[in-house]
C-alpha positions in Angstrom: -7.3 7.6 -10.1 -9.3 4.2 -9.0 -6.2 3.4 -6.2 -8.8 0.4 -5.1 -9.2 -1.6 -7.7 -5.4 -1.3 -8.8 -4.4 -2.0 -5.7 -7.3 -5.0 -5.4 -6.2 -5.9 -8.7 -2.6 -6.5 -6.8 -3.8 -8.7 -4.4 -4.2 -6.0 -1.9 -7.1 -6.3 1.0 -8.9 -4.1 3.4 -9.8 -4.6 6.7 -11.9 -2.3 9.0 -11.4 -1.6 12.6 -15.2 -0.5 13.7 -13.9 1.0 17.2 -11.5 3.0 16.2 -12.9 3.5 12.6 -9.9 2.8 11.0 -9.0 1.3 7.4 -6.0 -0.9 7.0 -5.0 -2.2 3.5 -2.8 -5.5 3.8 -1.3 -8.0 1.9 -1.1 -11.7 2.2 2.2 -12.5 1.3 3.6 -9.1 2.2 4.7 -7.8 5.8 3.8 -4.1 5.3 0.5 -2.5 5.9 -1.3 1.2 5.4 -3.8 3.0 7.0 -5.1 6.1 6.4 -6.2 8.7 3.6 -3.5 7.4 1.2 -3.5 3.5 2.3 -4.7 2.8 -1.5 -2.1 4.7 -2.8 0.6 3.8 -1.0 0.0 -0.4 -1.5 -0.3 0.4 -5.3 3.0 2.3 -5.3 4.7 -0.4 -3.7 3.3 -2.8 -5.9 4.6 -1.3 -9.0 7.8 -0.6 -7.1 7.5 3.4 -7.7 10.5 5.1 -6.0 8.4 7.5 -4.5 6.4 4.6 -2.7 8.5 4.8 0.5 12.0 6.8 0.0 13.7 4.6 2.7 13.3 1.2 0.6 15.0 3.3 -2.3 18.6 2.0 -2.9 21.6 4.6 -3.9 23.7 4.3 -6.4 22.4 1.4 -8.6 22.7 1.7 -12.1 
């Protein structure tokens, strides 16, 4: 699945850290960041408010 341009599409933005050779994927307007294999995933998961995104934002008990 094209993660990157979902998560571009988002308003999702990469940034690369050339000494330690590390992507980040951030968002403007957002606090939370990813790095990694996964970072694409992850922002576009969060932007579609998956509940498998990050289990500790999910909420028990709603309807």
């Amino acid at each position: 699945m094209p993660w990157k341009i979902i998560a571009s599409a988002f308003g999702w933005k990469a940034a690369h850290d050339d000494e330690a050779s590390l992507l980040v994927v951030w968002h403007p307007k957002r606090r939370r960041h990813y790095s990694g294999t996964d970072a694409w995933k992850q922002a576009v998961l969060l932007s579609i408010r998956s509940p498998s995104a990050h289990p500790l934002l999910r909420r028990e008990g709603r309807p």
